[in-house]
VEXVO-36472 format. One record per residue: residue in one letter; residue number from 1; x, y, z of N, C-alpha, C, CB in turn. Coordinates in pm, 1 decimal. Atoms other than C-alpha are relative to their C-alpha. Glycine has a CB too. Layout:
<sites>
+---------+-----+----------+----------+----------+----------+----------+----------+----------+----------+----------+----------+----------+----------+
| residuo | num |       nx |       ny |       nz |      cax |      cay |      caz |       cx |       cy |       cz |      cbx |      cby |      cbz |
+---------+-----+----------+----------+----------+----------+----------+----------+----------+----------+----------+----------+----------+----------+
|       A | NUM |        X |        Y |        Z |        X |        Y |        Z |        X |        Y |        Z |        X |        Y |        Z |
...
+---------+-----+----------+----------+----------+----------+----------+----------+----------+----------+----------+----------+----------+----------+
</sites>
This chain:
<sites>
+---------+-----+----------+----------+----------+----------+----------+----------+----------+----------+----------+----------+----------+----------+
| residuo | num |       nx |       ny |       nz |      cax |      cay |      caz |       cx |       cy |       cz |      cbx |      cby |      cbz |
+---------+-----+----------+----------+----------+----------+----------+----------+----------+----------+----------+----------+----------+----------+
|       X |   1 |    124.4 |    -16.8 |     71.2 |    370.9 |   4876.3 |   2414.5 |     24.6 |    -17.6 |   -150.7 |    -61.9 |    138.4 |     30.6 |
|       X |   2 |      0.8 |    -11.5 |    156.7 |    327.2 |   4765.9 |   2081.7 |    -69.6 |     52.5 |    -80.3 |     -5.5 |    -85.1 |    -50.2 |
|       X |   3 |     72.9 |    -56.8 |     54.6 |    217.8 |   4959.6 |   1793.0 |    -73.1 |    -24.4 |    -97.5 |     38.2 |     63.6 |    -12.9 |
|       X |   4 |    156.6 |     70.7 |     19.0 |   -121.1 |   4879.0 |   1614.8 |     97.1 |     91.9 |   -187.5 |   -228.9 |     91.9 |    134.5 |
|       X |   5 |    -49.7 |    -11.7 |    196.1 |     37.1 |   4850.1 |   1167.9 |   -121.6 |    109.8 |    -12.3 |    -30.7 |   -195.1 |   -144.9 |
|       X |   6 |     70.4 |    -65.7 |     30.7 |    -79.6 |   5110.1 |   1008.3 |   -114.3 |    -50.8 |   -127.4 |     79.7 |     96.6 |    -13.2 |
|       X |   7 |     94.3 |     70.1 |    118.8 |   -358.4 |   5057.6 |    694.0 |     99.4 |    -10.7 |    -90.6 |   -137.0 |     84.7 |    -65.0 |
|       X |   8 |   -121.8 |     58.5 |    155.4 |    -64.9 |   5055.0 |    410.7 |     67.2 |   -138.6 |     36.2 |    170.6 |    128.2 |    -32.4 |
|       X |   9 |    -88.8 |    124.6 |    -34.4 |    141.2 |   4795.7 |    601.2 |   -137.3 |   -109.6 |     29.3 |    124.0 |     31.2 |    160.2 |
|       X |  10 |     71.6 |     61.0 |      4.1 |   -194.0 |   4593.0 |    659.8 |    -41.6 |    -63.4 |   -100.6 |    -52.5 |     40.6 |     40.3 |
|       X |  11 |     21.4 |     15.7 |    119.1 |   -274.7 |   4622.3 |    300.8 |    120.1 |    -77.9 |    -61.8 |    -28.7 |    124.1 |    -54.9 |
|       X |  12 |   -134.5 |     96.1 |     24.7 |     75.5 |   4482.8 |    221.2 |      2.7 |   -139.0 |     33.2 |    113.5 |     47.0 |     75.3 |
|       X |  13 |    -21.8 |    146.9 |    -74.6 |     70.6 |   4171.4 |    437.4 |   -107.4 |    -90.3 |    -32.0 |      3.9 |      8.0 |    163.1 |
|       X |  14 |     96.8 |     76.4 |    -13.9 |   -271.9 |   4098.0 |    352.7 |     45.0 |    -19.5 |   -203.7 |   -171.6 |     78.6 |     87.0 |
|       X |  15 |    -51.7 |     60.4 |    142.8 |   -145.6 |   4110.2 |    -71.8 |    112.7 |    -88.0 |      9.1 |     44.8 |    109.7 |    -99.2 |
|       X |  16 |   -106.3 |    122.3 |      2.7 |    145.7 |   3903.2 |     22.6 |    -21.2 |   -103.4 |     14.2 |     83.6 |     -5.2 |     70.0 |
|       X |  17 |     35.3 |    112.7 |    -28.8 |    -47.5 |   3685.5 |    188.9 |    -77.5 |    -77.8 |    -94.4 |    -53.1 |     10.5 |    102.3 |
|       X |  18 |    125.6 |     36.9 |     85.5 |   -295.5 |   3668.0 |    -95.3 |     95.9 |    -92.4 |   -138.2 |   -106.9 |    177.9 |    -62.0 |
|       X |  19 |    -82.0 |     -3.3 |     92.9 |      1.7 |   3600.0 |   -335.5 |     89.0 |   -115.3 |     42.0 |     60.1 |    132.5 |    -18.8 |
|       X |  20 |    -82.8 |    154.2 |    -56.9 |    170.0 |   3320.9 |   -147.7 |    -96.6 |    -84.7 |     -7.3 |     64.5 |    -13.2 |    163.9 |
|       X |  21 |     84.0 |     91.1 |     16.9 |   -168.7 |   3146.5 |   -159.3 |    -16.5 |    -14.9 |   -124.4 |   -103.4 |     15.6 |     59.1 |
|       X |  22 |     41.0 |     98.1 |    127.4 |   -199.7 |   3149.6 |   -494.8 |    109.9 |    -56.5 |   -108.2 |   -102.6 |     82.3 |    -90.1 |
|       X |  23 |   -150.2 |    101.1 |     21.9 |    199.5 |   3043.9 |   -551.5 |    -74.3 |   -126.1 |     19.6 |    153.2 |     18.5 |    131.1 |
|       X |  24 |    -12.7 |    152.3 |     12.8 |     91.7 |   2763.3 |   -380.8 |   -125.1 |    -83.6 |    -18.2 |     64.8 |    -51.9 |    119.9 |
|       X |  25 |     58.2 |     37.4 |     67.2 |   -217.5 |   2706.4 |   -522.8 |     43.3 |    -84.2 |   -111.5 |    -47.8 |     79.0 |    -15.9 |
|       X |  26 |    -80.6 |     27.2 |    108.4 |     -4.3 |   2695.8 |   -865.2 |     75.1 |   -127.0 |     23.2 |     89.3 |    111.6 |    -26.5 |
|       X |  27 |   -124.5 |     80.6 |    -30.7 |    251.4 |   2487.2 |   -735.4 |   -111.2 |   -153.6 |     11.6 |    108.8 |     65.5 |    174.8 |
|       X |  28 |     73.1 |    173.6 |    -51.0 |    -26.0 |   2199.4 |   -591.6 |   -123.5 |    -65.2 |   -152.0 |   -147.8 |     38.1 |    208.5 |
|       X |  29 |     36.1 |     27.8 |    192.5 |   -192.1 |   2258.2 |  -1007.4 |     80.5 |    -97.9 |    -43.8 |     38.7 |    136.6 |   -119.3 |
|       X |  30 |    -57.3 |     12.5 |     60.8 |    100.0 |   2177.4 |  -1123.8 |     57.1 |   -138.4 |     74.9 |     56.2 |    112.9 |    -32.8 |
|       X |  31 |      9.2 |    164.6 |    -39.6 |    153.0 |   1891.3 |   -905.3 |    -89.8 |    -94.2 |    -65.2 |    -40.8 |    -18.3 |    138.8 |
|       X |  32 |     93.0 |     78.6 |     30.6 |   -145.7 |   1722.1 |   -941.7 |    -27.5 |    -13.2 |   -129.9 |    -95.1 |     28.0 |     58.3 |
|       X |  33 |     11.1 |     -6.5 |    155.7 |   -144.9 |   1787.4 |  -1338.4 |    123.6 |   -144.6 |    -37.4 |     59.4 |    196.6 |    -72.9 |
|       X |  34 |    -93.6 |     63.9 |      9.7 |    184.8 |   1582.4 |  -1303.6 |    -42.7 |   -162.5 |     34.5 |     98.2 |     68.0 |     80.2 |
|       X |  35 |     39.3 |    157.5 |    -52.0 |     44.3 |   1300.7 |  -1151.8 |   -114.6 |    -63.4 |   -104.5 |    -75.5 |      3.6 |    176.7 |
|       X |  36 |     93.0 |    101.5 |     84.7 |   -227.5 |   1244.3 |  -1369.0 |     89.7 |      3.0 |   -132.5 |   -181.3 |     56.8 |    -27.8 |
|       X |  37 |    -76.9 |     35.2 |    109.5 |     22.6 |   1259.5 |  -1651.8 |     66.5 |   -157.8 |     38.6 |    116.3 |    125.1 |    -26.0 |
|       X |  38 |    -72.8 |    122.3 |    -53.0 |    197.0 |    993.0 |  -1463.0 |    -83.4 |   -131.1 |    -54.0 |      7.4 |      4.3 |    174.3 |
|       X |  39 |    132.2 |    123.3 |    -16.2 |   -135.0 |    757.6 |  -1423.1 |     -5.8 |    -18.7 |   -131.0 |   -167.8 |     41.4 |     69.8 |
|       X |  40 |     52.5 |      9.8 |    166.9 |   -233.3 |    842.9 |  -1803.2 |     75.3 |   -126.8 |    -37.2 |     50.6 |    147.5 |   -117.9 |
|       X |  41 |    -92.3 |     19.2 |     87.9 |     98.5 |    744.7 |  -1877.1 |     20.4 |   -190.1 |     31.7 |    142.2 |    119.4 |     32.7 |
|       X |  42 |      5.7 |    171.2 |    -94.4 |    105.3 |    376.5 |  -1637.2 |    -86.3 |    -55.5 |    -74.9 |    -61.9 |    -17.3 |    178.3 |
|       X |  43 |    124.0 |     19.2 |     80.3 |   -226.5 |    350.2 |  -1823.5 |    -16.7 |    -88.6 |   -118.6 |    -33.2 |    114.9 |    -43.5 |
|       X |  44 |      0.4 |    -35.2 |    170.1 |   -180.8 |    353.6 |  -2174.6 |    177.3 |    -61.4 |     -2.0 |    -34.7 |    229.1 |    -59.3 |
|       X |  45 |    -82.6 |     36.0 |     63.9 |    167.8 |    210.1 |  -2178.7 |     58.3 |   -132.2 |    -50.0 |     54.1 |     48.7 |     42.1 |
|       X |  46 |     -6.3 |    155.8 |     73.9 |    262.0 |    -87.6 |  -2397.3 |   -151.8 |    -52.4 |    -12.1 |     97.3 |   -126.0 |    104.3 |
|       X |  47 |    131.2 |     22.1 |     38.0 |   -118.3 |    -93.8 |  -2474.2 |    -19.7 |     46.0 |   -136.8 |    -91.6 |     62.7 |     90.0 |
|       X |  48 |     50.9 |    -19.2 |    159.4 |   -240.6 |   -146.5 |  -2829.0 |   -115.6 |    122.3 |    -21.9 |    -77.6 |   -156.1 |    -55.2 |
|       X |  49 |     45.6 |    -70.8 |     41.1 |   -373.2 |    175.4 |  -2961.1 |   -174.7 |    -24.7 |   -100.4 |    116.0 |     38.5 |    -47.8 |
|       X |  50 |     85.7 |     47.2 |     76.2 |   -649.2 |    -34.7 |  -3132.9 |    -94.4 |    -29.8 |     73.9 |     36.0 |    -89.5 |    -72.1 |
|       X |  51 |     78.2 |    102.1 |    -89.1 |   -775.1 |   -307.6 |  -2883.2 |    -19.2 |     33.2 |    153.4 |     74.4 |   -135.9 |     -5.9 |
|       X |  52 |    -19.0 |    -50.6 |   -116.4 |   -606.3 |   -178.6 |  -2581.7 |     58.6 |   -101.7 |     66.0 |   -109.4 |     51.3 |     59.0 |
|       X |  53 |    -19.4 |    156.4 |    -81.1 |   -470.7 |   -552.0 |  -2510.2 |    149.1 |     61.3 |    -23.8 |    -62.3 |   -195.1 |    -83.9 |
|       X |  54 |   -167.3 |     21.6 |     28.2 |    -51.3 |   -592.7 |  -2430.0 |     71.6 |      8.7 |   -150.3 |     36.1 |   -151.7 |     47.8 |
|       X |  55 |    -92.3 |    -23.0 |     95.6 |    189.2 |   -477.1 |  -2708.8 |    133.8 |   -101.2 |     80.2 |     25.7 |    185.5 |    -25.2 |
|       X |  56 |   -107.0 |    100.8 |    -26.4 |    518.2 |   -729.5 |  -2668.2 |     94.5 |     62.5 |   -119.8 |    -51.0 |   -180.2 |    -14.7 |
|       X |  57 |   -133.1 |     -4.3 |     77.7 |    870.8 |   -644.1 |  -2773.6 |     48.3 |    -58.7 |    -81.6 |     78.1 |     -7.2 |     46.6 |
|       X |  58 |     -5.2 |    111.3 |     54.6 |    930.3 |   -823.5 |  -3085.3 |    153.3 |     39.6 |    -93.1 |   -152.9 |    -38.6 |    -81.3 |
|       X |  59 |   -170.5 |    -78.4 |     99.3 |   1337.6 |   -799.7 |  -3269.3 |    -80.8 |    -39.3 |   -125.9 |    220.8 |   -106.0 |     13.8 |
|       X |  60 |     17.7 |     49.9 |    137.0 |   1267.3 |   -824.4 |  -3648.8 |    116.2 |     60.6 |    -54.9 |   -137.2 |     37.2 |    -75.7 |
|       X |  61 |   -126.1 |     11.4 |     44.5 |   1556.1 |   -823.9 |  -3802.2 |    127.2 |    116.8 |      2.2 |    -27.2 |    -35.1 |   -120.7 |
|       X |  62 |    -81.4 |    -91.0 |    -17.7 |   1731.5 |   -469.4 |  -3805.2 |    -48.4 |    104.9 |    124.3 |     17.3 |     59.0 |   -132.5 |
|       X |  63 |     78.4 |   -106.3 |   -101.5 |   1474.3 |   -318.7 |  -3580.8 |    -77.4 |    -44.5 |    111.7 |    -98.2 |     79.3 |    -71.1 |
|       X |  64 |     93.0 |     82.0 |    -40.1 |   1254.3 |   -396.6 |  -3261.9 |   -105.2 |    116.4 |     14.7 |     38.3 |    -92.9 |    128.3 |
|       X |  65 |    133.3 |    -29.1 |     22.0 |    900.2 |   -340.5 |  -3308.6 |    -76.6 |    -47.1 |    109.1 |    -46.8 |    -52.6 |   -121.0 |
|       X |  66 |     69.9 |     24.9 |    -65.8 |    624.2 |   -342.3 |  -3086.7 |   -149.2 |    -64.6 |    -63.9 |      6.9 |    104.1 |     67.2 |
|       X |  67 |    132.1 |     22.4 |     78.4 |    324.7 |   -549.0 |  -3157.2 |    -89.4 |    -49.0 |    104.0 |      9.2 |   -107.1 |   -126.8 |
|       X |  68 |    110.6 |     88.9 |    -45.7 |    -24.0 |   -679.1 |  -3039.4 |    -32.1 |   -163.8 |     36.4 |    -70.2 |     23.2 |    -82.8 |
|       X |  69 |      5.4 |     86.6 |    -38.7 |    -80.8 |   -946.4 |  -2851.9 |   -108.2 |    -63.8 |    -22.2 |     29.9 |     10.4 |     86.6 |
|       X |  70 |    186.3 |     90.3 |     46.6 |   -496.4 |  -1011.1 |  -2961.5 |     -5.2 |     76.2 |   -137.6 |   -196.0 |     55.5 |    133.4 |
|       X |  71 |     41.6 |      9.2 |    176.3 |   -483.0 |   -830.9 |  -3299.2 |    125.6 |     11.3 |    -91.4 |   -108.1 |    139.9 |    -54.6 |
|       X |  72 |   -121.0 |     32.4 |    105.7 |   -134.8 |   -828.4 |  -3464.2 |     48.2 |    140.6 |    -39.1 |    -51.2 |    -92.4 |   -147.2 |
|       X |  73 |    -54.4 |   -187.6 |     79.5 |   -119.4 |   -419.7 |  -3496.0 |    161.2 |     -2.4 |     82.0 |   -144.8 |    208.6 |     87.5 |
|       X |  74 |    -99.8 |    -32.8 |    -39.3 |    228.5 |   -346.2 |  -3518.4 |     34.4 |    151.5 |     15.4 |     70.0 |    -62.1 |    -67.5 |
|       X |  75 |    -23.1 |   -107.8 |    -60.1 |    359.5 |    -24.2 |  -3335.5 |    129.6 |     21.3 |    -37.0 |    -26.2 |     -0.8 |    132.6 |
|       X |  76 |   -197.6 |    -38.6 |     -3.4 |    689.8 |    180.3 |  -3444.1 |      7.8 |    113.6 |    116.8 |     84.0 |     94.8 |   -190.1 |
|       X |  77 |      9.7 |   -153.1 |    -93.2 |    793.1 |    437.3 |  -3192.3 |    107.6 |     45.5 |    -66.8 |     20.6 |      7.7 |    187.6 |
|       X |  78 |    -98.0 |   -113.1 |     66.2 |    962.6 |    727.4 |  -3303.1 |    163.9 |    -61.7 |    -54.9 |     27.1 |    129.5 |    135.4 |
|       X |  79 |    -89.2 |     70.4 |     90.0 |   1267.2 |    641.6 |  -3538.7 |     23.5 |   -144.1 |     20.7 |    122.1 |     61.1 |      2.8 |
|       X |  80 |      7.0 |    143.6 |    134.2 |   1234.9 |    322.7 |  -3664.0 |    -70.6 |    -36.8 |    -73.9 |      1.3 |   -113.9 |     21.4 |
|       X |  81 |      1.3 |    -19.9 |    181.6 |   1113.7 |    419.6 |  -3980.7 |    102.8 |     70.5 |    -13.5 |   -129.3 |     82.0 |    -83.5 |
|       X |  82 |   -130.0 |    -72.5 |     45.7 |   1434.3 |    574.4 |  -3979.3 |     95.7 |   -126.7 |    -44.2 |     74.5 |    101.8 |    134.2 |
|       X |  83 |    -42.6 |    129.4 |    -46.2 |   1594.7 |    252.6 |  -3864.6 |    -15.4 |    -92.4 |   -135.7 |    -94.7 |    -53.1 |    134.0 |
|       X |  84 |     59.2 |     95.5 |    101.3 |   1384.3 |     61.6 |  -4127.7 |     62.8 |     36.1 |   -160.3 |   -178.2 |     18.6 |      6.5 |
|       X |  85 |    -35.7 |    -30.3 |    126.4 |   1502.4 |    284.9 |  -4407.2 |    165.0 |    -15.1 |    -66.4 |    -46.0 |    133.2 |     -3.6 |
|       X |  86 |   -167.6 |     17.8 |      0.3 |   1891.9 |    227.2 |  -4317.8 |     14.2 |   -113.9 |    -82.7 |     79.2 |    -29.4 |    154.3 |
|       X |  87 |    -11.4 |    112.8 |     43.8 |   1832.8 |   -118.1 |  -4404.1 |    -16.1 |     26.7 |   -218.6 |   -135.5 |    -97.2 |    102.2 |
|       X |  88 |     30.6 |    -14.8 |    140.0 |   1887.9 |   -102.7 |  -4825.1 |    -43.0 |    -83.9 |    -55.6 |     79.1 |     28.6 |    -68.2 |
|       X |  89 |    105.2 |     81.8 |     61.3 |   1620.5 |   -256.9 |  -4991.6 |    -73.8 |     74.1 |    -31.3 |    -61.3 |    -93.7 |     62.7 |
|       X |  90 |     76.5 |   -109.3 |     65.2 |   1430.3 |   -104.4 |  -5256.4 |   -201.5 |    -14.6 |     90.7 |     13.4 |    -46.8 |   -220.9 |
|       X |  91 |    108.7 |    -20.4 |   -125.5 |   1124.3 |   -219.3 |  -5049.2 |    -94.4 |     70.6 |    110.9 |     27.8 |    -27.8 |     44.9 |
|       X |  92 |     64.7 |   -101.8 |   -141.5 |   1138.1 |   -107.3 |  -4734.0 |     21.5 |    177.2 |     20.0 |     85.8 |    -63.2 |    149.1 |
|       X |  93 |     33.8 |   -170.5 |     41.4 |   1232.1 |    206.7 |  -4877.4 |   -182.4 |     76.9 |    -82.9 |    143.3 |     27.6 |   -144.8 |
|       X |  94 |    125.0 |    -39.7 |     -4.0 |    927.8 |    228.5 |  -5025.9 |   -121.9 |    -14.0 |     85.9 |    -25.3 |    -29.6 |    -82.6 |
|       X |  95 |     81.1 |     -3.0 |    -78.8 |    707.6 |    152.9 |  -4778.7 |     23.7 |     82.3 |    132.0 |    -23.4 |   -116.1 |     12.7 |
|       X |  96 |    -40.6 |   -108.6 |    -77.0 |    925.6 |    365.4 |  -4525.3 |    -76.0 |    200.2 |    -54.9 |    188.8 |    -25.5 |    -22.1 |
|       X |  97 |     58.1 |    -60.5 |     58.3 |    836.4 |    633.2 |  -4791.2 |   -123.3 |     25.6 |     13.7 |     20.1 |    -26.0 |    -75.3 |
|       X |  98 |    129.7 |     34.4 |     -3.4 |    475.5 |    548.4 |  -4777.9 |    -69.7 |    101.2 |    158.3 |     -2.1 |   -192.5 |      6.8 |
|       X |  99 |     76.1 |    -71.0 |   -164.0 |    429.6 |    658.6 |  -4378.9 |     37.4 |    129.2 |     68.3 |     31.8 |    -95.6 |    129.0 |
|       X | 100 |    -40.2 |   -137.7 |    -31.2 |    670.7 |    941.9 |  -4403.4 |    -66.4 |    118.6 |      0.5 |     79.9 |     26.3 |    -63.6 |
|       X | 101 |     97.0 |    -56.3 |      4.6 |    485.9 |   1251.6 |  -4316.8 |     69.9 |    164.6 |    -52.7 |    -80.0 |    -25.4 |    141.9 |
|       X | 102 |    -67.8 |   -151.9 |     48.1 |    726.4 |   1551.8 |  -4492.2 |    -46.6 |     37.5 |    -66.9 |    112.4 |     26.5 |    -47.3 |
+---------+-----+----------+----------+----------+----------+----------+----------+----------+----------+----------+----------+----------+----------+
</sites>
C-alpha cells in the first residue's frame, strides 16, 4: 500500500516543478534572443550603414578598409584608426585626430 504525500511534500514538488519551468522558460529566452542576434547579425553584415548596398574589402596601403559598393562610404572597424595613425604622416595624423573620440 502506498502512502498518499502529505500537503508539505505536495507543496514542494509542485514549487520545484514551478521552478524547473521557469529554468527552462529562461533557458528557451535566452536561446531564442541568441538567434535573433545571429539573423540581425547575417543581416546587417558587410552592409553599408548608409545605403544598405555590399561593403567590399578594399587594401589601401597600410590598412584594409571597407567600402561601398553604390555610394563610396568608407567603413573602419575598430582599430584602424589606430593602424592609420602608425603610418607617420603629419596628415593622417591629423585626420586620425579628427575622429578620435577621447
Amino acid at each position: 500500500m502506498t502512502q498518499k504525500p502529505s500537503r508539505s511534500e505536495q507543496e514542494f514538488f509542485v514549487r520545484e516543478e514551478a521552478e524547473q519551468i521557469r529554468k527552462l522558460h529562461i533557458q528557451k529566452l535566452r536561446q531564442e534572443a541568441a538567434l535573433d542576434l545571429e539573423a540581425a547579425k547575417e543581416l546587417h553584415y558587410m552592409k553599408c550603414p548608409k545605403c544598405g548596398f555590399d561593403l567590399v574589402a578594399v587594401k589601401r596601403r597600410f590598412v584594409e578598409i571597407d567600402e561601398c559598393t553604390n555610394c563610396g562610404v568608407i567603413v573602419l572597424d575598430k582599430g584602424e584608426l589606430d593602424k592609420m595613425k602608425a603610418e607617420d604622416h603629419p596628415l593622417v595624423h591629423s585626420l586620425v585626430d579628427l575622429f578620435r573620440k577621447d
